[in-house]
C-alpha positions as CSV (number, residue, x, y, z in Angstrom):
1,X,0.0,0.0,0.0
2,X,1.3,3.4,-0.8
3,X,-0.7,5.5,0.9
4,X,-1.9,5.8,4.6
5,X,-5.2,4.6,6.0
6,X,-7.7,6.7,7.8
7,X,-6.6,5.5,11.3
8,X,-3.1,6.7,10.6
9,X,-4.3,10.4,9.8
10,X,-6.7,10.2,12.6
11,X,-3.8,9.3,15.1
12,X,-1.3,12.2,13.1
13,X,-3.6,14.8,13.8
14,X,-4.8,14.0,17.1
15,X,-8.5,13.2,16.3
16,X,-10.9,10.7,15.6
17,X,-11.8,8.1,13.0
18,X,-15.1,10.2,12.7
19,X,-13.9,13.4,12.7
20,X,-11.8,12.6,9.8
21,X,-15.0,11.1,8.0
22,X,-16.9,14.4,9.1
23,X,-14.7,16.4,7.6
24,X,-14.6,14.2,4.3
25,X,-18.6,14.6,4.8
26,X,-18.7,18.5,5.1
27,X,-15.8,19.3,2.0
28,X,-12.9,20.4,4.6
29,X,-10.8,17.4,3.2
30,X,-11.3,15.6,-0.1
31,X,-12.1,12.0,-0.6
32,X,-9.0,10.4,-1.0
33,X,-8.7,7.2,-3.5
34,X,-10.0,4.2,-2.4
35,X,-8.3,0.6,-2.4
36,X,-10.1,-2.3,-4.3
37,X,-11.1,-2.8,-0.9
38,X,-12.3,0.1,-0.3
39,X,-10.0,1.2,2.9
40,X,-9.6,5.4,1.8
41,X,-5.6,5.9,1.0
42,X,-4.3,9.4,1.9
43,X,-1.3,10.6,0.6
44,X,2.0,9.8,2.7
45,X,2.5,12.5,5.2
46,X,-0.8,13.6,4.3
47,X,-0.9,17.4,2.5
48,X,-4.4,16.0,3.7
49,X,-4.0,16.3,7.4
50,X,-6.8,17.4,9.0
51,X,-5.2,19.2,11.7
52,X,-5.1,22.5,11.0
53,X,-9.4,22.2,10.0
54,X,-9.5,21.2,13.8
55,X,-9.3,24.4,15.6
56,X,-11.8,26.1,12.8
């Protein structure tokens, strides 16, 4: 796998599984490519970090 799961972001930026999805959900990050099963890959090191999102 190239890119990093959902759990991995989650854990980066100090938030949940969910809030990641929330923001996917509400346009503050855009869906990532999925795997052919489905797990959502972010890029590595993620220029989709949700972290700074969190304090807005």
């Amino acid at each position: 796998m190239e890119g990093d799961r959902i759990g991995e972001i989650a854990v980066r930026a100090g938030v949940s599984v969910d809030t990641v999805r929330f923001y996917e959900r509400r346009g503050l990050l855009e869906e990532p490519p999925r795997t052919t099963a489905g797990y959502r890959e972010y890029e590595p090191e993620g220029d989709q970090e949700p972290g700074p999102a969190k304090s807005a």
